[in-house]
N, C-alpha and C positions, 0 to 999 in steps of 0.2 A: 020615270026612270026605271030602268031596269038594272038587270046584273050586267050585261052586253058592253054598258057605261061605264063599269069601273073594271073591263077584263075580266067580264063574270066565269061563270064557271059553264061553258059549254059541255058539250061529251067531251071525250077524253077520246086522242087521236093515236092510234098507234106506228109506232116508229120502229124500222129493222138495227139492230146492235149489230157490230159488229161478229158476236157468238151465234149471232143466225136465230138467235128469239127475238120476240117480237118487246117493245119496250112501251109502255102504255103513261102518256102524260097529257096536262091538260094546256093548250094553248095558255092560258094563262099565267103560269109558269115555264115559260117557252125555253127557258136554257136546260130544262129538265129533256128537253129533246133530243141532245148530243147522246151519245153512248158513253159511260163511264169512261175515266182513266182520258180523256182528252183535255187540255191543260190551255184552257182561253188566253193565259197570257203569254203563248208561244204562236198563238195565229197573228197575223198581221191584222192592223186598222181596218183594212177595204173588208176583210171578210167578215169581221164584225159587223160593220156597216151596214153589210150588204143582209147580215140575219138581223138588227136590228131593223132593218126599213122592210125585210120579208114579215116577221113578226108581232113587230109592236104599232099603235093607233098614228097616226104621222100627227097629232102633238107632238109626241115624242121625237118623231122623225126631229120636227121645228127645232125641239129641243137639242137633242144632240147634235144637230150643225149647228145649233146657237155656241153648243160649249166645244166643238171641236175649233170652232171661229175663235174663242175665247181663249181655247189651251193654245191655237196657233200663233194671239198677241201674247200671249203669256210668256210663252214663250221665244220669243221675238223681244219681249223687253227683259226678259233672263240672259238671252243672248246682249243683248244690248248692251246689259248692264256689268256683265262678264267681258266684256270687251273694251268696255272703259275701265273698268279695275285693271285689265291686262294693261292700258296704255298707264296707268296712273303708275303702279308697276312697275316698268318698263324705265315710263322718265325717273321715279327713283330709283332706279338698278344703276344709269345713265348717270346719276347726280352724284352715287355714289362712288361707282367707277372714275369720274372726274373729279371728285376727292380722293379716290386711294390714288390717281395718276401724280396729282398735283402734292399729295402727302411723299410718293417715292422720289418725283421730284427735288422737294424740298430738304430729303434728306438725302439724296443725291449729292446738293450743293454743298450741304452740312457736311458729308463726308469731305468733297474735294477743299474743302474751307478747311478744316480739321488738317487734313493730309499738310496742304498750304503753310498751315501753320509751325508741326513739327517739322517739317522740312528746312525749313526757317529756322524753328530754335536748331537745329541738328546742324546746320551749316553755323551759326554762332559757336554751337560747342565743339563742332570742327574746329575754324579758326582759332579759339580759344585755345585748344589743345596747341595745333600746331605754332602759335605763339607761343605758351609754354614751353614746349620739345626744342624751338628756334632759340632761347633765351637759355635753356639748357644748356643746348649746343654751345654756343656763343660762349657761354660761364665756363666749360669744358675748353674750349678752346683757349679764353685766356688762361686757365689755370697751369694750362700744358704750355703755352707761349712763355708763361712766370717762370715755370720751372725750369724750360730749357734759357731763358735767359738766364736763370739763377744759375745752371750748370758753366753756363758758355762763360758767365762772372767770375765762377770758379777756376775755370778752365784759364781763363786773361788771367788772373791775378795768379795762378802759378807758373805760369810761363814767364809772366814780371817778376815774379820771384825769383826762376830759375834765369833768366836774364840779367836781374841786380846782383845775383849773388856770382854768375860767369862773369861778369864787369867788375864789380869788386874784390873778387878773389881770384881772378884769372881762371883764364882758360885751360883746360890741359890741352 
């Protein structure tokens, strides 16, 4: 076995930086090849890819499509799983919502039932009253009927007076 086997340490390759020097690294730490200040987790997947399969042993290659395969179910039963919680969710939002409908409902009914009812007492104590006011009236009227009979009694018995006494003491 050699060094070759484990990414040994070959010559040291040199690479242009963007500053126009020259930048000097070893294949074996091959991300040391970019030029500073460039930011791996702002490139996309393919160009990754594409420096991992330019640089590294295709073990590795195997490797890294085994776990891109891997983050792709991984992700897929994340998704998955996120999507049954949305539905689960969903039908409780749904169950609830047709208890808050069924709850306004029911106090809906409760209201017009309520209304129902003092509308009810309120026409009792309508009639109520205006029996009352009728019975008044009525007590009013006879008392006024009493009176002018008592007057009109008055009235007869001195006209028979004034009549008994022109009859028995004459006339002028």
């Amino acid at each position: 076995m050699d060094d070759d086997d484990f990414g040994g340490f070959e010559a040291a390759e040199s690479y242009e930086c963007g500053n126009g020097e020259k930048q000097t690294t070893s294949p074996a730490i091959s991300w040391a090849a970019f030029p500073t200040g460039i930011d791996l987790k702002e490139k996309k997947l393919t160009t990754l890819t594409k420096f991992l399969v330019r640089y590294y042993h295709p073990v590795f290659i195997v490797s890294i499509k085994y776990l891109l395969e891997e983050n792709s179910v991984l992700e897929m039963n994340f998704l998955k799983d996120k999507k049954e919680k949305l539905l689960k969710y969903q039908d409780h939002y749904k169950m609830i919502q047709e208890k808050h409908k069924q709850e306004l409902e029911d106090m809906r009914q409760a209201g017009h039932e309520a209304l129902s009812i003092i509308v009810e007492e309120f026409k009792v104590l309508l009639q109520s009253t205006v029996q009352q006011q009728e019975a008044a009236i009525e007590k009013q009227y006879i008392l006024a009927i009493e009176k002018q009979s008592h007057k009109c009694e008055e009235l007869l018995n001195a006209q028979v007076w004034v009549v008994f006494c022109c009859f028995f003491f004459g006339s002028a």
